[in-house]
C-alpha positions in Angstrom: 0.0 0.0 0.0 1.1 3.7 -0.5 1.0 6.5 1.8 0.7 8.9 -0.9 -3.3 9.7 -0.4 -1.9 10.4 3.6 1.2 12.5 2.2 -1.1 14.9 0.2 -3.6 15.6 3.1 -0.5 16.9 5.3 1.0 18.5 2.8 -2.7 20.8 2.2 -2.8 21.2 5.7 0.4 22.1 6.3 0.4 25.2 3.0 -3.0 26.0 4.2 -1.4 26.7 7.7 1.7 28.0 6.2 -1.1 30.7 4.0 -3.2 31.4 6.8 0.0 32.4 9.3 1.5 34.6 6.1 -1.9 36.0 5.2 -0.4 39.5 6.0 2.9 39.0 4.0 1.2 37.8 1.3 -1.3 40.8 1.1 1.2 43.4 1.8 3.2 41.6 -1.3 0.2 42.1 -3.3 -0.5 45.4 -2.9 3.6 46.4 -3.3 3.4 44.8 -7.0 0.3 46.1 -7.7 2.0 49.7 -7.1 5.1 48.7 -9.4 2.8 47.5 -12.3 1.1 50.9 -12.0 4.1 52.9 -11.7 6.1 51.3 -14.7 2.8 51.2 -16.5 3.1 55.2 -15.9 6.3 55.8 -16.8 6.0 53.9 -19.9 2.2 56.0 -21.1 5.0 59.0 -20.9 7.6 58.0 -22.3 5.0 57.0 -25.3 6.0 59.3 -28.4 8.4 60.9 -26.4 11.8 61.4 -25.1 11.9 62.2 -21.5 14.8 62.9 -18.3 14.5 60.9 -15.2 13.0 64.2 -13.3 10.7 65.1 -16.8 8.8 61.9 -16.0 9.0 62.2 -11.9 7.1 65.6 -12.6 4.7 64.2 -15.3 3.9 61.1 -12.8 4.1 62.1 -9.5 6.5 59.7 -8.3 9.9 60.7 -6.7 12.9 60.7 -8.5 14.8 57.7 -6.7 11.7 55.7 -7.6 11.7 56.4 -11.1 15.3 55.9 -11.2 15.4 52.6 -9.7 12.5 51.5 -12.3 14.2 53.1 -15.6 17.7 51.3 -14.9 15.3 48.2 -14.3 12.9 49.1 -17.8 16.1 50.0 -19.6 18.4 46.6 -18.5 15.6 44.7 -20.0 15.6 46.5 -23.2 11.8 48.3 -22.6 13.1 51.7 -22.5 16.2 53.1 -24.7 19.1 55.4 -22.8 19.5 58.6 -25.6 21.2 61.4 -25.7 22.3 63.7 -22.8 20.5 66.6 -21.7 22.6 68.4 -19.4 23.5 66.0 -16.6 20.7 64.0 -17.0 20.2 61.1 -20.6 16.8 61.1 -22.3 15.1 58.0 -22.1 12.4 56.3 -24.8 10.9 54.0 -25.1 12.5 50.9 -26.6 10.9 47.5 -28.8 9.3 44.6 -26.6 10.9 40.9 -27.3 8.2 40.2 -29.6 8.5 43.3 -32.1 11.8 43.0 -32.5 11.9 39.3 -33.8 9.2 40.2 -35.9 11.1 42.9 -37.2 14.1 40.9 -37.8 14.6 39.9 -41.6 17.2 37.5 -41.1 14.5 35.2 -39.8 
């Protein structure tokens, strides 16, 4: 005989303990990406036709400077935003192709 049906019934017990002691973590996770997906989804509706400085779009979205910093060197490591030219101390920033659009856009395929 197997103990598996006996494994699986701890093991839901045990992640529905493990849920129900976390509840709080888990919730307070939830809400922080929530907040990134709307912030990157901000700085990305200006950067839309346009190209922008790190405190242009902290002005146009309301979010402070070392925020948007932290998520354009993030957007831009990834390829979703383009570093251009300087602007005084500060580089413009635009938007760059997703994955997707750029192997569609590549001939040699």
């Amino acid at each position: 005989m197997s103990d598996a049906p006996i494994e699986i019934a701890v093991d839901k017990t045990a992640l529905k303990q493990l849920k129900a002691a976390r509840k709080e973590q888990i919730a307070a996770a939830t809400v922080r990406m929530k907040e990134q997906r709307r912030a990157v989804k901000a700085i990305k509706a200006h950067l839309d036709g346009a190209e922008l400085t790190v405190p242009e779009i902290a002005a146009a979205t309301g979010l402070p400077g070392s925020e948007v910093l932290y998520y354009v060197a993030t957007l831009k490591k990834y390829g979703e935003i383009l570093e251009g030219p300087k602007d005084g101390g500060y580089y413009r920033y635009r938007l760059g192709q997703a994955p997707a659009q750029i192997a569609e856009a590549d001939p040699a395929e």
